[in-house]
C-alpha positions in Angstrom: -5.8 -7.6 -11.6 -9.5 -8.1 -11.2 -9.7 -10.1 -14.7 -7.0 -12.6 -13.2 -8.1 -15.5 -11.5 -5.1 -15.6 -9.0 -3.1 -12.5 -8.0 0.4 -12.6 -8.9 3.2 -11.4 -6.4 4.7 -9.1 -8.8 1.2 -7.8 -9.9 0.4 -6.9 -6.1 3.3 -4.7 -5.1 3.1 -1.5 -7.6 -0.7 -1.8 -6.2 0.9 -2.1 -3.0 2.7 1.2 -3.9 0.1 3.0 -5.3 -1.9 2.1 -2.8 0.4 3.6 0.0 1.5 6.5 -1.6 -2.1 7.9 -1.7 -2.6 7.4 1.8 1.0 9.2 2.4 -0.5 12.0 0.5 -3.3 12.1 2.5 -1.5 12.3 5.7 0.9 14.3 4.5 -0.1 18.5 6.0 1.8 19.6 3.2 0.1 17.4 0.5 -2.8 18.9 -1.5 -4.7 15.8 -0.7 -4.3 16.2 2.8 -7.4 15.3 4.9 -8.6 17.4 7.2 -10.9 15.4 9.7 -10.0 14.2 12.8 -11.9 10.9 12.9 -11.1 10.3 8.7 -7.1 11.1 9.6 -7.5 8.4 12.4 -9.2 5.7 10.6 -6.7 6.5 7.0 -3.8 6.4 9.9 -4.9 3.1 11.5 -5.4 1.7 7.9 -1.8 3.0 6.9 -0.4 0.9 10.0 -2.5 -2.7 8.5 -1.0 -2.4 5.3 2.6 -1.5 6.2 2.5 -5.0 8.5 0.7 -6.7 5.2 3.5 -5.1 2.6 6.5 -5.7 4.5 5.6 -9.8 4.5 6.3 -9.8 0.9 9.7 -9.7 1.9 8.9 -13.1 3.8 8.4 -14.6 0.4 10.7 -16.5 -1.6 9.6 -15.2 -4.8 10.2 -11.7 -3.3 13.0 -11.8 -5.6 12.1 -12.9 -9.1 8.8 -10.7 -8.8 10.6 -7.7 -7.7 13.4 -8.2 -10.4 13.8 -7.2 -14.1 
């Protein structure tokens, strides 16, 4: 993504995914990554919560469809 000049719907939501799933792991007790400070488990939360509001307005879009299709 960092070579293109303009970022592509369906290049942004696997990083979308990716992106998520790490910070599920990391607030996940039962995940290896799990992180054990306070103040970092706060801030990973609080970041969690931005990007859930950013991800779920690519359903908003009306490419949503094409980019998420085969």
């Amino acid at each position: 993504m960092s070579m293109s000049k303009y970022i592509m719907l369906s290049s942004s939501i696997p990083v979308y995914n990716a992106i998520l799933e790490h910070i599920e792991n990391l607030l996940d007790e039962n995940h290896k990554n799990y992180c054990h400070s306070l103040e970092l488990h706060n801030a990973i939360n609080m970041e969690y919560e931005k990007l859930k509001i950013y991800y779920s307005k690519t359903d908003e879009s009306d490419v949503y469809t094409i980019a998420t299709s085969e």
